[in-house]
C-alpha positions in Angstrom: 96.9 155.9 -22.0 100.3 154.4 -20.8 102.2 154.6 -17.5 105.6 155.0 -16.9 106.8 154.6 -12.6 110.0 155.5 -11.3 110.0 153.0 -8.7 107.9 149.9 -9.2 107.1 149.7 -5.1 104.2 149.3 -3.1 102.0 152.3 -4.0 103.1 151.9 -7.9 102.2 148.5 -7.9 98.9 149.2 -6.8 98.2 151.5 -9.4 99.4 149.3 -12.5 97.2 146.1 -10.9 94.2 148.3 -10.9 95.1 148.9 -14.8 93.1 152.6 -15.0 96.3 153.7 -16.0 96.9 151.4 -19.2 100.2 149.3 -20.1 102.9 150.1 -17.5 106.4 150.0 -17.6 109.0 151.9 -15.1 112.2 151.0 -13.0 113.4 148.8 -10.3 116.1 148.5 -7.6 116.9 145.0 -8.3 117.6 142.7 -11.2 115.6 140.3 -9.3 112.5 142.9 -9.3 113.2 143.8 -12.8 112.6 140.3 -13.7 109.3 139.5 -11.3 107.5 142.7 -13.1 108.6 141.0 -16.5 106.8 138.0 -15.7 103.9 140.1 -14.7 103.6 142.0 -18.4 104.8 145.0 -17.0 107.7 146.9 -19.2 110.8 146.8 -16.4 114.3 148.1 -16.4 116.6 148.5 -13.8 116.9 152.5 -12.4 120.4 152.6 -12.2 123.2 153.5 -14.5 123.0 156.5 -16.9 119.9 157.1 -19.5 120.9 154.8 -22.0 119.8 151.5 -20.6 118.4 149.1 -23.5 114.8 150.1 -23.9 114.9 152.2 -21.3 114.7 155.6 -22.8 112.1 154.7 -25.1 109.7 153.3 -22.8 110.1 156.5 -21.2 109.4 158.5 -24.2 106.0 156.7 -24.8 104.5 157.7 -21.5 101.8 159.5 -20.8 101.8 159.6 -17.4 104.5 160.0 -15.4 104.1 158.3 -11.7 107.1 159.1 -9.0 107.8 157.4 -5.7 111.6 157.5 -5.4 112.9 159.3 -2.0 115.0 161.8 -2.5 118.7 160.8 -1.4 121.8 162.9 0.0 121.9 164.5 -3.2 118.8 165.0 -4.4 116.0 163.1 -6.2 117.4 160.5 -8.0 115.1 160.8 -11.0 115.6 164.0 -11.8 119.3 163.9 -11.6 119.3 160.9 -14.6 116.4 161.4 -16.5 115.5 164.9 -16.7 116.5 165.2 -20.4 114.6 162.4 -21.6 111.6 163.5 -19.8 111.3 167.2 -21.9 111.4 164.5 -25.1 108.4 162.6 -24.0 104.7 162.8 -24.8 103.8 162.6 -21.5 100.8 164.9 -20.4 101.4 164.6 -16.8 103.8 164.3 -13.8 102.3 162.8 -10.4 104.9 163.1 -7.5 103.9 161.0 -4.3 105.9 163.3 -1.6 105.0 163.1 2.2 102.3 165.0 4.7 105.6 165.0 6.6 106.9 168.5 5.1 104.5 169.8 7.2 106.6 169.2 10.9 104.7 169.0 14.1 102.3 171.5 15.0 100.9 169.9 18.1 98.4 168.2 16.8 97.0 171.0 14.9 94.9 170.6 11.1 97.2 171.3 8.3 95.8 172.0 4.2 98.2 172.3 1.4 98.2 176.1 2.1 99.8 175.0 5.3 103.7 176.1 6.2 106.3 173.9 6.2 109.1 172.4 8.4 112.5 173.7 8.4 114.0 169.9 9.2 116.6 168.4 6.9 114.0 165.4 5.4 111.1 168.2 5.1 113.5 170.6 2.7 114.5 167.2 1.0 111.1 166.8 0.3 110.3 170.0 -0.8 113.1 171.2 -2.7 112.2 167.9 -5.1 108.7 168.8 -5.4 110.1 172.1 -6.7 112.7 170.3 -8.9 109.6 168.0 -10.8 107.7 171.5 -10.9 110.2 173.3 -12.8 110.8 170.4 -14.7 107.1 170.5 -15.6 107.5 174.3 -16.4 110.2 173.5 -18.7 108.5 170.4 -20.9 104.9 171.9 -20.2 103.5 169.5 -18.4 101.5 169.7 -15.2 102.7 168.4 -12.3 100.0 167.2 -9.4 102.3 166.5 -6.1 100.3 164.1 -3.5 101.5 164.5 -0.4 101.0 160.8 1.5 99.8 160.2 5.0 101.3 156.7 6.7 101.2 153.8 3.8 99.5 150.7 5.0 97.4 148.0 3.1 97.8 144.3 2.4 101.2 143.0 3.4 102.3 145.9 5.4 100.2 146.2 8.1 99.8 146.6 11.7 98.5 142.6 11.4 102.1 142.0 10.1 103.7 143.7 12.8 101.9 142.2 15.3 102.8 138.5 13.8 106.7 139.3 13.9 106.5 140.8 16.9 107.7 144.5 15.8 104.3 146.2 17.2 104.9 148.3 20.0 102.1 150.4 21.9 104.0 153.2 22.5 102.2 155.9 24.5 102.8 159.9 23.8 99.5 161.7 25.3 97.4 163.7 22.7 99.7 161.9 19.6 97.8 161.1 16.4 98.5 160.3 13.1 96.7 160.1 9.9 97.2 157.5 7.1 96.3 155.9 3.7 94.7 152.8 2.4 97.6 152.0 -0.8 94.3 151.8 -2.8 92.8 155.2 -1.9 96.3 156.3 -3.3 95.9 154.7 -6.5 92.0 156.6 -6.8 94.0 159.8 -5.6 96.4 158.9 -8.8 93.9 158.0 -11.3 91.7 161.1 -9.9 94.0 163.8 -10.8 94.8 162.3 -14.0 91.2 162.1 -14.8 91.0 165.9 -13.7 93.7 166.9 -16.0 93.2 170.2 -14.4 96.8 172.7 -14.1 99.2 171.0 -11.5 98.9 171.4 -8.0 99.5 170.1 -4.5 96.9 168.0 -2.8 97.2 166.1 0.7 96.2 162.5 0.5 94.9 161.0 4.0 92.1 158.9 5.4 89.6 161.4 7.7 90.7 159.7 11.0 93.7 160.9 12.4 94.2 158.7 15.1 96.5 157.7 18.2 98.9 154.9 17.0 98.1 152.4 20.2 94.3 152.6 19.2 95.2 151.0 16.1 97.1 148.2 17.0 94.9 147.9 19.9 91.8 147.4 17.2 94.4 145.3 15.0 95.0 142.6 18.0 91.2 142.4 18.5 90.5 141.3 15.2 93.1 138.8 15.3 92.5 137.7 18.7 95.6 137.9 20.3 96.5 140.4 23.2 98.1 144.0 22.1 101.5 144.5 23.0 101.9 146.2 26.6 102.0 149.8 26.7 104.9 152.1 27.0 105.1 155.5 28.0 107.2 157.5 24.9 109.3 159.1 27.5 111.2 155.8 28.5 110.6 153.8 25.6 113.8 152.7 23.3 113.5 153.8 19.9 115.7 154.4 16.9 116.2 157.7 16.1 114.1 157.3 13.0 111.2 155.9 15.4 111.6 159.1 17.6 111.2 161.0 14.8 107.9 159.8 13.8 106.7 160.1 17.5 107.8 164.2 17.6 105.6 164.6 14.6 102.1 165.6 15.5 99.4 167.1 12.7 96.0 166.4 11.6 95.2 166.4 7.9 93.0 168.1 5.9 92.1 166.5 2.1 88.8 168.2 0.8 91.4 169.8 -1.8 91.6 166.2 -3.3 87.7 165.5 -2.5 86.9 168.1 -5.0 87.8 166.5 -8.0 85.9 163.7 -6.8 87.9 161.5 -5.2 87.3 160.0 -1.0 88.7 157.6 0.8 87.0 154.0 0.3 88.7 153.2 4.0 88.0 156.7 5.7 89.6 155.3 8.7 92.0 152.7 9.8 89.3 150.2 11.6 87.5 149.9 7.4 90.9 149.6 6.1 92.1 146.9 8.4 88.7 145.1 8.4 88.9 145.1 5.1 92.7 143.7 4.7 91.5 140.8 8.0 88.4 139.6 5.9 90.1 138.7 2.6 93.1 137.3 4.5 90.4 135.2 6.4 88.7 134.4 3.2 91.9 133.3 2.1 92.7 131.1 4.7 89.7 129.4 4.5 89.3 128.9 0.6 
């Protein structure tokens, strides 16, 4: 099997490293990027530019699996709009999309599934209308598409241990707010789980099974580092970027036995394994 990721970030990375996947090769923003994933054996080419780059198209071609985690922009999904062509030429046998659990809006803390409605907000119909662009695109080269719809990323290197050692963590308090998220290596299993399915294409949430006020976390975070949490403030008064605010009127819990039926669960089913976990090895490290 081979891999081919439009957009060598965080979650991607973590599925090539864990190498279920076979030889990878994708795209990245930077020629700086381009160059590190070189030096790592990984098949790199930079995204932008039209479909003709060097190399480029016929990495593509050889893919089997097709791994997304671009954004959509102001004009649609990036992907798409450049490589759609090339994509109904390849032997690829499936199309994972890694969308958001954020099409689903607030609902005031209620549980959402995947059979769940949607938000009518600008970044929800972004979201959506390129899950539908990657399904029709699926339809049209007959290829299944599996679209995993991510809680909040966080693993190694981005963490709320990071955040609390540049000083960015805030304890901001909104009464009855909770959040789920996502170990970046339960996401790779949740990849290499619907590949293994190879089941008809379909939509499946991806969370840990601890939704979970955000001050809890970094409260648990500052304990096992041993330094105080940051003081609280009430949401209300608190100065946040617009994009912060956002994330604050959001409020869901979410549902995953969809994905837990083809086998896969979280190995960090809530954030106090996942952080443990990312505290010990950088202990371990620290001590050699």
């Amino acid at each position: 099997m081979s891999l081919f990721a439009f957009g060598l970030g965080y979650s991607a990375s973590c599925v090539i490293d864990r190498g279920l996947l076979g030889p990878a090769a994708g795209t990245a923003r930077s020629a700086a990027a381009v160059e590190a994933w070189r030096r790592k054996g990984v098949d790199a080419y930079p995204f932008g530019g039209a479909d003709f780059a060097p190399g480029r198209r016929e990495a593509l071609r050889r893919a089997e699996v097709l791994l997304i985690s671009i954004p959509p922009d102001a004009d649609g999904d990036p992907a798409l709009r450049t490589f759609a062509s090339t994509i109904v030429e390849t032997r690829a046998l499936r199309i994972v999309y890694l969308s958001t659990v954020g099409v689903y809006g607030d609902i005031s803390g209620a549980w959402v599934d995947e059979s769940s409605p949607t938000a009518a907000t600008a970044r929800a119909r972004a979201r959506l209308e390129a899950e539908a662009g990657w399904r029709a695109l699926g339809e049209r080269a007959g290829v299944p598409v599996d679209i995993l719809r991510l809680a909040g990323i966080y693993g190694p290197g981005r963490s709320t241990f990071d955040r609390l050692r540049d000083g960015t963590a805030r304890r901001v308090i909104k009464p009855g707010q909770v959040f789920n998220r996502i170990h970046v290596e339960d996401i790779a299993c949740a990849v290499e789980a619907v590949v293994a399915a190879g089941r008809p294409g379909d939509v499946y949430n991806v969370a840990d099974g601890a939704p979970s006020p955000p001050e809890d976390v970094i409260a648990y975070a500052a304990q096992r580092l041993g330094v105080a949490a940051p003081p609280e403030e009430s949401f209300a008064q608190a100065r946040l970027s617009p994009m912060s605010r956002s994330f604050y009127e959001e409020n869901r819990r979410v549902r995953v036995e969809k994905l837990m039926a083809l086998g896969w669960a979280p190995a960090y089913p809530s954030y106090r394994e996942g952080l443990a976990a990312i505290h010990s090895v950088e202990v371990e490290r620290q001590t050699g």
